[in-house]
C-alpha positions in Angstrom: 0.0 0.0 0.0 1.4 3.6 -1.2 1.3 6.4 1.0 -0.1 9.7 -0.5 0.1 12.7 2.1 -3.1 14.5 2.8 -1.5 17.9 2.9 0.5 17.5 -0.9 -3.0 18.7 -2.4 -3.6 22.0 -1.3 -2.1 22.9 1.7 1.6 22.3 1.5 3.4 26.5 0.6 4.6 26.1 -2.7 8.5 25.9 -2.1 7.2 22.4 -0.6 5.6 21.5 -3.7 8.3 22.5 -6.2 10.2 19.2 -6.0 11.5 17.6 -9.3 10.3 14.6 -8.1 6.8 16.0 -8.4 7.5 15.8 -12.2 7.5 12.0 -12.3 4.4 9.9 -11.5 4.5 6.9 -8.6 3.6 3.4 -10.3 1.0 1.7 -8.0 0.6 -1.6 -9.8 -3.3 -0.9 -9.0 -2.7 -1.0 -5.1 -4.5 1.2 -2.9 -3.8 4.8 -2.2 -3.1 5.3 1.9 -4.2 9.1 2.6 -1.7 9.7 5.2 0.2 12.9 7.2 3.1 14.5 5.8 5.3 13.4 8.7 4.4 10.1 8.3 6.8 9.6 5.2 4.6 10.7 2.5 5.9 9.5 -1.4 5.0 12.6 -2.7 7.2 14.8 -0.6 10.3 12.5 -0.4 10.4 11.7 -4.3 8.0 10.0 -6.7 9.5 7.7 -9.4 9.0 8.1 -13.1 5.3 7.7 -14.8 4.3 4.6 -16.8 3.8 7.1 -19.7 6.4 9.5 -21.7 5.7 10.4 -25.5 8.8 8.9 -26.9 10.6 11.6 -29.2 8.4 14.6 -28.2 10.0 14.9 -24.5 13.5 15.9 -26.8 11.6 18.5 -28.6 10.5 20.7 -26.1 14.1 20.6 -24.6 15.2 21.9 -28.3 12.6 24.7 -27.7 13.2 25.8 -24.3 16.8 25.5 -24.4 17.9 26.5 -27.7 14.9 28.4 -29.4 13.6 30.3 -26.4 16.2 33.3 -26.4 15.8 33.5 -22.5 18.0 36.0 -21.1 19.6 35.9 -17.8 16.8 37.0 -15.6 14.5 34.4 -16.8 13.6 31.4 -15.2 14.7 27.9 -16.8 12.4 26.5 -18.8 10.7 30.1 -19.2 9.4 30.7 -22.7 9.3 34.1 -24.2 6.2 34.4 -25.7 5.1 37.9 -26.4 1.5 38.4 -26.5 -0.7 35.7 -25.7 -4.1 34.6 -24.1 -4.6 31.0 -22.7 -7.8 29.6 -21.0 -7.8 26.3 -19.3 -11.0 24.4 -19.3 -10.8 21.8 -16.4 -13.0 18.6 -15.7 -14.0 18.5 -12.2 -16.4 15.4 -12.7 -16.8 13.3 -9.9 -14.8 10.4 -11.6 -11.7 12.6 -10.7 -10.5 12.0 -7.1 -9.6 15.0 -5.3 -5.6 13.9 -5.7 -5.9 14.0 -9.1 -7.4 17.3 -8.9 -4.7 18.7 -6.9 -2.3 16.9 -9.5 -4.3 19.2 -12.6 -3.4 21.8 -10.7 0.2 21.3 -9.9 -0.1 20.6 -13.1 -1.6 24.2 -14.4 1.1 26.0 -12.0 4.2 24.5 -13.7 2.8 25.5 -17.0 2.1 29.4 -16.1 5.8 29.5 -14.9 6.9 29.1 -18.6 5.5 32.0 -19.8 6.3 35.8 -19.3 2.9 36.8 -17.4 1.5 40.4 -18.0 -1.6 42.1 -18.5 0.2 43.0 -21.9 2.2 39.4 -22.5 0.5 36.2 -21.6 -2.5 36.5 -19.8 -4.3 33.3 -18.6 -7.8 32.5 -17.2 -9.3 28.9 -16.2 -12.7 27.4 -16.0 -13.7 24.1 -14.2 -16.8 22.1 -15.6 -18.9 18.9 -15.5 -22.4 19.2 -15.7 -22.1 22.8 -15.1 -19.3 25.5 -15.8 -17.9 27.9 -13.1 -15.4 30.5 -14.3 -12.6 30.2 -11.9 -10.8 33.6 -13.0 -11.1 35.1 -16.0 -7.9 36.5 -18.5 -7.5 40.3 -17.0 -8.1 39.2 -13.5 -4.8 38.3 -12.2 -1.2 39.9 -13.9 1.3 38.5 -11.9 2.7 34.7 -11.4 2.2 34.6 -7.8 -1.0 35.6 -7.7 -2.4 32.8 -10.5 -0.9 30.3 -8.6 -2.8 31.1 -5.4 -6.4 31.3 -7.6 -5.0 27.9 -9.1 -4.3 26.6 -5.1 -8.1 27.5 -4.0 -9.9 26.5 -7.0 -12.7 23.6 -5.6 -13.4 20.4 -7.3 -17.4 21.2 -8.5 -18.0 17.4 -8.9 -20.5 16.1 -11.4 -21.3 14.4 -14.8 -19.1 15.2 -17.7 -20.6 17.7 -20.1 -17.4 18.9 -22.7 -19.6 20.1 -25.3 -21.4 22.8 -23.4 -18.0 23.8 -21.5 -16.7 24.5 -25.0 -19.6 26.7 -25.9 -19.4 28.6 -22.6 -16.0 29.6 -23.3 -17.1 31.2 -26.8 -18.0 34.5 -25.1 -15.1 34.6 -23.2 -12.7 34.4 -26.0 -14.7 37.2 -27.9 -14.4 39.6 -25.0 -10.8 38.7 -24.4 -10.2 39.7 -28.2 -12.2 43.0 -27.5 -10.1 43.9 -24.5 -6.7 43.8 -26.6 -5.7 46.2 -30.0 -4.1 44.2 -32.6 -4.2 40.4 -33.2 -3.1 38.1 -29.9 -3.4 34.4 -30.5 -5.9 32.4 -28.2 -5.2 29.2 -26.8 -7.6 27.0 -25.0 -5.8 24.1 -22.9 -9.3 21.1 -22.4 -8.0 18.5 -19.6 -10.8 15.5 -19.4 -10.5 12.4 -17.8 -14.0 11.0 -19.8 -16.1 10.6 -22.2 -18.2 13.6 -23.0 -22.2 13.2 -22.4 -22.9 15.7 -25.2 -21.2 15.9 -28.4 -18.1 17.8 -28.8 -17.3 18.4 -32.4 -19.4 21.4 -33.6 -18.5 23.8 -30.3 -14.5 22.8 -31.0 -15.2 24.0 -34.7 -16.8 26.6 -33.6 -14.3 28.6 -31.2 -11.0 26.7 -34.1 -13.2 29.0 -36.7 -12.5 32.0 -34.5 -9.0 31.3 -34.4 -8.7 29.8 -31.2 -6.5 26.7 -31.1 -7.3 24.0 -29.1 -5.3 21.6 -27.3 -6.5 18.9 -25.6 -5.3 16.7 -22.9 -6.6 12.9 -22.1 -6.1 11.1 -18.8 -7.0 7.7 -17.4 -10.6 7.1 -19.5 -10.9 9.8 -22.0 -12.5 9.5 -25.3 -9.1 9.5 -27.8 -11.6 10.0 -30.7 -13.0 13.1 -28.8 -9.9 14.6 -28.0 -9.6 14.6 -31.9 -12.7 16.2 -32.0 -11.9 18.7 -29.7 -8.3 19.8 -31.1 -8.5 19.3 -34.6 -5.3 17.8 -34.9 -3.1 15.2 -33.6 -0.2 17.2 -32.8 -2.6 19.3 -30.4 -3.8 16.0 -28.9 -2.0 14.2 -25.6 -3.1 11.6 -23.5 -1.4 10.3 -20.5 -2.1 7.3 -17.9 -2.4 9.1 -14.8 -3.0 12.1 -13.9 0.3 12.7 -11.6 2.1 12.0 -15.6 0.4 15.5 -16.6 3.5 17.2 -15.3 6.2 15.1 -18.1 4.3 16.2 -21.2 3.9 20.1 -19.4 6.6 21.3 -21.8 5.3 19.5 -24.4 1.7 21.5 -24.2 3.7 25.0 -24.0 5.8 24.2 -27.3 3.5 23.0 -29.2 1.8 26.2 -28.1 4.5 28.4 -29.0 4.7 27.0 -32.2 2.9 29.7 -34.3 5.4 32.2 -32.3 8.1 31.0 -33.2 7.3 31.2 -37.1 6.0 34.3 -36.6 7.0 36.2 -39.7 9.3 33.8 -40.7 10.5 34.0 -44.4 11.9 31.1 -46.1 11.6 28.6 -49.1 10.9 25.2 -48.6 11.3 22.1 -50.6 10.3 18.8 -49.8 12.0 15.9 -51.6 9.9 12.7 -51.3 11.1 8.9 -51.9 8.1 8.0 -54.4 9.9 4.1 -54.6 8.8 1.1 -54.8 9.6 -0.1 -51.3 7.6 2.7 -49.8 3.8 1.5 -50.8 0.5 3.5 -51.3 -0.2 2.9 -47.4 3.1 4.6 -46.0 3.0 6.6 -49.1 -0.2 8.2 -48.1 1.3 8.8 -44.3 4.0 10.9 -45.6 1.6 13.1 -47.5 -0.2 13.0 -44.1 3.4 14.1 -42.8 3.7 17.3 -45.1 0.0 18.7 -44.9 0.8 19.0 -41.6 4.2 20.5 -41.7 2.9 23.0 -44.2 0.0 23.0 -41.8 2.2 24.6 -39.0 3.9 27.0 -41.2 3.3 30.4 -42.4 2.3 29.8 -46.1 2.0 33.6 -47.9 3.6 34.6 -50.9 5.7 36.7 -48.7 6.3 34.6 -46.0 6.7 30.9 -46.4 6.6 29.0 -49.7 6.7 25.5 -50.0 7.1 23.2 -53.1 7.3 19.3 -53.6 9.4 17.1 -56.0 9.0 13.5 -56.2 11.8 10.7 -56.9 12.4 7.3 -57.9 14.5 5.8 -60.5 13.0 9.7 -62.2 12.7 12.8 -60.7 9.0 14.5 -61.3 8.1 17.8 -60.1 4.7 18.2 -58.4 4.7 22.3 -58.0 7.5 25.1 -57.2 8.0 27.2 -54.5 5.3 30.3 -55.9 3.0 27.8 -57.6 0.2 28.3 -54.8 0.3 30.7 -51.8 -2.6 29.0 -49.7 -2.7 26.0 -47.8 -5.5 24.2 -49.0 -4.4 24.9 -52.2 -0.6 23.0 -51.6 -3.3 20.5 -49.2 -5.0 19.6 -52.9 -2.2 19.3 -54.9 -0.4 17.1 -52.1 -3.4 15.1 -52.1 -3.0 14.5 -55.8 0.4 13.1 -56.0 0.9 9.5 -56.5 3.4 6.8 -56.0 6.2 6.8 -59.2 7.2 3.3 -57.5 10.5 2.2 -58.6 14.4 2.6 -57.5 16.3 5.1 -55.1 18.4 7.3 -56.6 18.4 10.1 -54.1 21.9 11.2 -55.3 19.8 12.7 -58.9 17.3 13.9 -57.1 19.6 16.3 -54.9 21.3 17.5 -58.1 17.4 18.0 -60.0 15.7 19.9 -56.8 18.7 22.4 -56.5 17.5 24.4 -59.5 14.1 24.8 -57.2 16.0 27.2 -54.9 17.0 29.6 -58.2 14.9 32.6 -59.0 13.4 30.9 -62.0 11.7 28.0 -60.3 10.5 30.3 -58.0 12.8 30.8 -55.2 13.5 34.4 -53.5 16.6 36.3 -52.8 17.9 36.5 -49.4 15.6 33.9 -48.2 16.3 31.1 -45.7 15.9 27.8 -47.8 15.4 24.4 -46.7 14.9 21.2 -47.9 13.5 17.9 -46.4 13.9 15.4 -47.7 11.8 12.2 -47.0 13.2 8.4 -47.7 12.7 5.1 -46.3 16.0 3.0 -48.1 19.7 3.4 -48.9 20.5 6.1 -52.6 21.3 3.9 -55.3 24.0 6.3 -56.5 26.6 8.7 -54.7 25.0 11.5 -52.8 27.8 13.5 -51.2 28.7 15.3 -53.7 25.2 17.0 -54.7 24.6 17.2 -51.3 27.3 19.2 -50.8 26.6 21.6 -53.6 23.2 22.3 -51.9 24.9 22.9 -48.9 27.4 25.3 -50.6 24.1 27.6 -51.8 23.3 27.8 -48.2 20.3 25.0 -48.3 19.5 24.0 -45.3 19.3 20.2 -45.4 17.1 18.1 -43.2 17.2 14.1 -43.6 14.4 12.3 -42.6 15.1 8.7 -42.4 12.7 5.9 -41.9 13.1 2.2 -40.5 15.7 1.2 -43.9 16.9 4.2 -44.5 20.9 4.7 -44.8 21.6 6.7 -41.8 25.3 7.5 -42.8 24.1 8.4 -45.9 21.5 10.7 -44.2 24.3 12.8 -42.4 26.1 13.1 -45.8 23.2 14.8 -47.1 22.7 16.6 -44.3 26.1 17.6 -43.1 25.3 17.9 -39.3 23.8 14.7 -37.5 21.3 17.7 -35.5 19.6 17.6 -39.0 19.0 14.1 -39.3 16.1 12.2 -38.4 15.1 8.7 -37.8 12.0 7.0 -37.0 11.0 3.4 -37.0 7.7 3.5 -39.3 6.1 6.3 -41.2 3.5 6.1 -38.4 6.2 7.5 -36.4 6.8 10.7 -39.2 4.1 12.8 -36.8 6.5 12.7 -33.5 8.8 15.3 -35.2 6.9 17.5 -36.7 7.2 20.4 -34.3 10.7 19.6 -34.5 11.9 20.2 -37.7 9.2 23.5 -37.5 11.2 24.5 -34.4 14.4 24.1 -36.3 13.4 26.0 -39.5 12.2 28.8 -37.4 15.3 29.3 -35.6 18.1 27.4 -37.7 21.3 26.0 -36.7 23.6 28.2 -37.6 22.5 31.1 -35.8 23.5 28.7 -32.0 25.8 30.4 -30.1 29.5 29.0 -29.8 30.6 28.1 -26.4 33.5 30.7 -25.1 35.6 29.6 -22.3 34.9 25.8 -20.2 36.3 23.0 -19.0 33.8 20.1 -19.8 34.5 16.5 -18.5 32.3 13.9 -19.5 31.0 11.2 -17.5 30.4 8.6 -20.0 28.0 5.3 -19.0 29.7 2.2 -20.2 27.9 -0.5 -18.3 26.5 -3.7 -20.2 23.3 -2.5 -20.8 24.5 -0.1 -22.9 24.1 -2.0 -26.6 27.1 -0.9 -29.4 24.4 1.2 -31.3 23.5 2.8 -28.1 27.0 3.6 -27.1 27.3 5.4 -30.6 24.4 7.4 -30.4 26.3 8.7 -26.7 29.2 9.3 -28.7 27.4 11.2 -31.4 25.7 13.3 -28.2 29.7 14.3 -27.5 30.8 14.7 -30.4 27.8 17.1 -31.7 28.6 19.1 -28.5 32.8 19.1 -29.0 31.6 20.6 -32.7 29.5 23.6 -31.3 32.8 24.4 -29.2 36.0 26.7 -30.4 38.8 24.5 -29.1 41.7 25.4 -27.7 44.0 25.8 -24.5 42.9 28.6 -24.1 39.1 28.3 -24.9 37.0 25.1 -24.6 39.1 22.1 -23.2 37.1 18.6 -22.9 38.3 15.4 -20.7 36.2 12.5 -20.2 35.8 9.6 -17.8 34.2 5.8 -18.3 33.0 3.8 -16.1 30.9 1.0 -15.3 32.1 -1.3 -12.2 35.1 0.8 -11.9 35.9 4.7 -13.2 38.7 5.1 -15.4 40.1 8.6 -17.3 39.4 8.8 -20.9 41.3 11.4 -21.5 42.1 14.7 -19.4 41.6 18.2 -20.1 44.5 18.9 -21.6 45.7 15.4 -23.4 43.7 16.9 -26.5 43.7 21.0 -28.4 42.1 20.3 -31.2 38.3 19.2 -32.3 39.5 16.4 -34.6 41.5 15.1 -32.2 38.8 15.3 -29.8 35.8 13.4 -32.0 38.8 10.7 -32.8 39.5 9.9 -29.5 36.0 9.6 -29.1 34.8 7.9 -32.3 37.4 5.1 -31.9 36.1 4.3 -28.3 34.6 1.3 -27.1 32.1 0.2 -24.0 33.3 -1.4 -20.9 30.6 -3.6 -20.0 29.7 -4.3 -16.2 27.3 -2.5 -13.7 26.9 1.2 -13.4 28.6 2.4 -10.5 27.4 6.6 -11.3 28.5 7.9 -7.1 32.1 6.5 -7.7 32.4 7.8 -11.5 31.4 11.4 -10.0 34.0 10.9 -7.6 36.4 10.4 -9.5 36.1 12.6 -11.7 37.2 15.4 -9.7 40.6 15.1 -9.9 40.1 15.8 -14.2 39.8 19.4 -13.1 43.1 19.6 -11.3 45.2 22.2 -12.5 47.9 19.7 -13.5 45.3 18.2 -15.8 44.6 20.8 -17.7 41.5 22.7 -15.1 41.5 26.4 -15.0 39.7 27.1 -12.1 42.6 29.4 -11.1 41.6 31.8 -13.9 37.7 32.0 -13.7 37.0 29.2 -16.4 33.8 28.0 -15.5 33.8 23.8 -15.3 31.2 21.6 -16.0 30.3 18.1 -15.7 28.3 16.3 -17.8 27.0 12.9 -16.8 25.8 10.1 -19.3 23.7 7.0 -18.0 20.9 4.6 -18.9 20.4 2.8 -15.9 19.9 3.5 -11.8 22.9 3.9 -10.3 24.3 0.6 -7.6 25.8 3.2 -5.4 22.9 5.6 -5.2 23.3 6.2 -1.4 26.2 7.8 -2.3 25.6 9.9 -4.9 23.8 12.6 -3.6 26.8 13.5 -1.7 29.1 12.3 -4.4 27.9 15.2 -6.6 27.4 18.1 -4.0 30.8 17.7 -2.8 31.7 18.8 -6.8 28.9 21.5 -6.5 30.1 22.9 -3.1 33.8 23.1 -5.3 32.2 25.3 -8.4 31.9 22.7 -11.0 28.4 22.6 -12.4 27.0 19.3 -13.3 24.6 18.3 -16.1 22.6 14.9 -15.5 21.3 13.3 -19.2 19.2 10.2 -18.5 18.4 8.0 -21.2 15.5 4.9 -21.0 15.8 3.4 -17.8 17.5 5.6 -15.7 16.4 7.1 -12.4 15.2 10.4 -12.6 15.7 11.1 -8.5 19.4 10.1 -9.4 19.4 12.8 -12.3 18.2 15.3 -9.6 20.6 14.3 -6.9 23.7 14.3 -9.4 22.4 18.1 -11.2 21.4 19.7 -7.9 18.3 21.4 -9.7 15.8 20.7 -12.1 17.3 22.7 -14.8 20.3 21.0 -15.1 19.0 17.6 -15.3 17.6 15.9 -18.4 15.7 12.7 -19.1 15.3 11.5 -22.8 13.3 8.2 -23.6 15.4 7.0 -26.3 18.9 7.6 -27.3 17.9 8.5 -30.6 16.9 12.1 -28.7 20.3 12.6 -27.3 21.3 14.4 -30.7 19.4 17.2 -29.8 20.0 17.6 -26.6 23.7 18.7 -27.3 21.6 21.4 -29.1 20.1 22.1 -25.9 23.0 22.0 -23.3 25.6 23.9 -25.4 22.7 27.0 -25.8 22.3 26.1 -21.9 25.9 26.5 -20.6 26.4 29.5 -23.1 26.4 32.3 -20.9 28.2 30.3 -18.5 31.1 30.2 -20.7 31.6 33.5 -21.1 35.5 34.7 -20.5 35.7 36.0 -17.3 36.5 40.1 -17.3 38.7 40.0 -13.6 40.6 36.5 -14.9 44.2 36.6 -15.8 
């Protein structure tokens, strides 16, 4: 029997609440729930462990968003998302069939979410309604202005208890969207956030279509028993659709809900030229063939499409290379929707090298393209090029294109990184059912492209590499690919960015120190040519050790203001986790600042001990995500590796 502490709900002061641990969900097996006093030990307070349910790719995204695409300055809070105008209602079930701790986890839930945004009565404004057979409006949009204060409103809202009525909530919040547009000059998206753990007695679809044909975009969350095929209903899309196990898991897909959000802002007045380039061979077949179309509608869904903002135009290969419209053939979207909709399977080889060299002349002037714009192209395959595609590649490249590879289940990923020329721009999924987990991605990176990260300055970085037997060969590349991306953001040099590394599995042993290597190449060698150690993952003793890599005599600069950083890789809980909190303070207490990335089955209380805060720390649910998040940690680390003006 669990133990779930009377007091966590609502009466706890927030700095109590505002554990990490609160972010991961406790797994019950379907025991009962003990309601018991705080002092009596209560799970909640002390550490929950990690939910039964993460989206698989889409936890990585909204790292990419936060960390690298959010421009957050100094005085803003991690996470914190700088939207600049915006209006969000939340429309929350209080039905009976929710129990009064998973109300107070909606709205734990609702006060992690408002954190993430810059609140003002002329920024992001937020409101909240509770419903079930009837609707009470909690506090409306110009009500409160300040954080603090919607977090209090959010701590004494009342479960209102009841039968579940969606359609009429959705219809009740029509007026108060059309006031909320009155109260502002100019144009301010709406956003309406729908948590539900049922079935809707009434039906849903015409008050969604309703408010989406006022421009309000809907998002809506599942829990436990919720319709699926409502939630559709309700958001109008997949990507705006989420459903979760529990209700304590609403806190892991949190920054999910706030990117996908942000997603119109961050296109906002974006210019740039797209191309897709889409494997039309054999091995594809109508079925997959019609999920990538699926795939672009909605990518062209989530853009921008004007003749002055963002045009988008399709070729088609095989064994031929057939062009289905150019970048200022059609300036709607349900114009590129229909011709998308006509294109049909050519059906025979891969020659993805031709096709590069054919879709180039798409980005000239005569087929349509613009001067001074960003172009991109994306190209689509499922198998290996039949001919050489590094060299067209390349000349892309040299125009300034942009390339993304999108790679799926037998698709060459070598080649894809040839094409692409940055592994950040490659993408791999399983099965083309998988195409609709990066969507946002691959938005997010058009919006704010890759070249404009910032290089890191000054650092000493040591990696704490995971080489235990659990680790398979493919997975230990992907962790080297995760090193290597983030030695390649880095200008080094002795004087600069310096990297050492430790391994370890039953025992810890140096990789290399700080100052064994000065050069990148040397660097992604020494780290390219390594191999796992096998064993058991001993994390508390790799920390340990490590310390010594930032002795002076190994290279550390501490002496001279460098800032130094750790960066620990594991997939697993640790077999010396009773040490490890201490392990890693005792390397706080000293300066060095520690980043925690935990991939699959690692222990996210063991992230937080090692980081020391929940901005540091990173879980990913497949190592195929760890690509990005060197995206994420070198924007993250930036300012920290700034030279320091009093060093000598």
């Amino acid at each position: 029997m669990q133990g779930i502490c009377t007091n966590c709900i609502s009466q706890h002061p927030r700095s109590s609440l505002h554990h990490k641990a609160e972010s991961f969900s406790a797994r019950d097996g379907g025991s009962k729930t003990q309601q018991i006093p705080c002092k009596s030990g209560c799970n909640r307070c002390t550490g929950l462990k990690l939910g039964t349910f993460i989206h698989n790719m889409k936890m990585l995204l909204t790292l990419f968003l936060f960390l690298s695409g959010s421009q957050t300055s100094v005085t803003q809070m991690p996470g914190y998302v700088d939207t600049e105008e915006a209006d969000i209602y939340v429309l929350i079930d209080g039905s009976t069939s929710i129990s009064p701790v998973a109300f107070g986890d909606i709205k734990i839930f609702l006060k992690e979410v408002i954190k993430m945004f810059n609140i003002g009565p002329n920024k992001v404004r937020f409101g909240a309604v509770q419903f079930s057979h009837n609707r009470r409006l909690e506090f409306e949009l110009d009500e409160y202005s300040k954080t603090n204060d919607l977090e209090t409103a959010i701590d004494t809202m009342r479960q209102i208890t009841g039968d579940t009525y969606t359609g009429e909530a959705l219809t009740f919040m029509q007026p108060l969207f059309k006031k909320a547009r009155e109260q502002r000059a100019g144009r301010v998206p709406c956003h309406l956030i729908v948590l539900t753990d049922g079935e809707s007695h009434d039906s849903v679809k015409e008050p969604a279509e309703r408010l989406r044909s006022e421009t309000v975009n809907i998002y809506a969350i599942g829990v436990k028993d919720a319709n699926e095929a409502q939630l559709l209903e309700i958001a109008g899309s997949k990507s705006r659709t989420f459903f979760v196990q529990e209700f304590d898991s609403l806190k892991n897909i949190k920054n999910e809900i706030v990117q996908v959000i942000r997603s119109g802002e961050a296109c906002k007045e974006m210019t740039a030229d797209i191309m897709f380039l889409v494997d039309s061979s054999g091995s594809i077949g109508p079925e997959n063939f019609s999920k990538m179309k699926n795939f672009m509608r909605e990518l062209v869904n989530k853009s921008d499409i004007s003749a002055d903002r963002m045009q988008v135009g399709v070729v088609q290969f095989s064994d031929i290379n057939k062009e289905e419209f150019q970048l200022d053939r059609y300036s709607s979207k349900s114009d590129i929707f229909s011709a998308i909709d006509r294109m049909s399977l050519i059906g025979e080889n891969t020659l993805t090298g031709s096709a590069l060299t054919f879709v180039a002349d798409y980005f000239k002037p005569p087929k349509g393209a613009r001067l001074a714009v960003k172009k991109f192209l994306i190209l689509i395959t499922d198998g290996e090029a039949q001919d050489e595609v590094k060299s067209p590649a390349r000349a892309l490249r040299d125009q300034d294109v942009i390339i993304y590879s999108v790679g799926v289940f037998n698709a060459n990923k070598s080649q894809l990184e040839e094409i692409s020329g940055k592994p950040e721009l490659v993408f791999y999924v399983e099965n083309f059912d998988s195409l609709k987990h990066i969507e946002d991605e691959i938005i997010f990176g058009i919006c704010r492209p890759h070249e404009e990260f910032k290089k890191l300055e000054r650092l000493d970085v040591v990696f704490v590499i995971d080489g235990s037997g659990s680790i398979s060969p493919v997975q230990y590349q992907t962790m080297k690919d995760f090193m290597i991306a983030l030695v390649k953001k880095s200008d080094v040099a002795p004087d600069r960015v310096q990297f050492g590394a430790v391994k370890y599995s039953d025992k810890p042993e140096t990789f290399f120190y700080l100052n064994k290597y000065t050069t990148k190449s040397k660097i992604v060698e020494a780290i390219q040519n390594d191999r796992s150690k096998g064993g058991s993952t001993y994390t508390a003793k790799a920390i340990g050790y490590s310390e010594a890599l930032f002795a002076q005599e190994h290279g550390g600069r501490k002496s001279k203001g460098v800032p130094q950083i750790l960066i620990v890789i594991t997939d697993g809980a640790s077999r010396d986790a009773a040490e490890l909190g201490d392990a890693a303070k005792r390397l706080r207490d000293s300066g060095i600042i520690i980043y925690a990335v935990g991939i699959e089955g690692a222990n996210p209380d063991e992230l937080l001990a090692m980081a020391g805060s929940e901005d540091k720390y990173y879980y990913v649910d497949t190592f195929e995500g760890l690509k990005i998040t060197a995206v994420e940690i070198s924007e993250k680390i930036c300012d920290d590796s700034k030279p320091d003006v009093h060093s000598n």
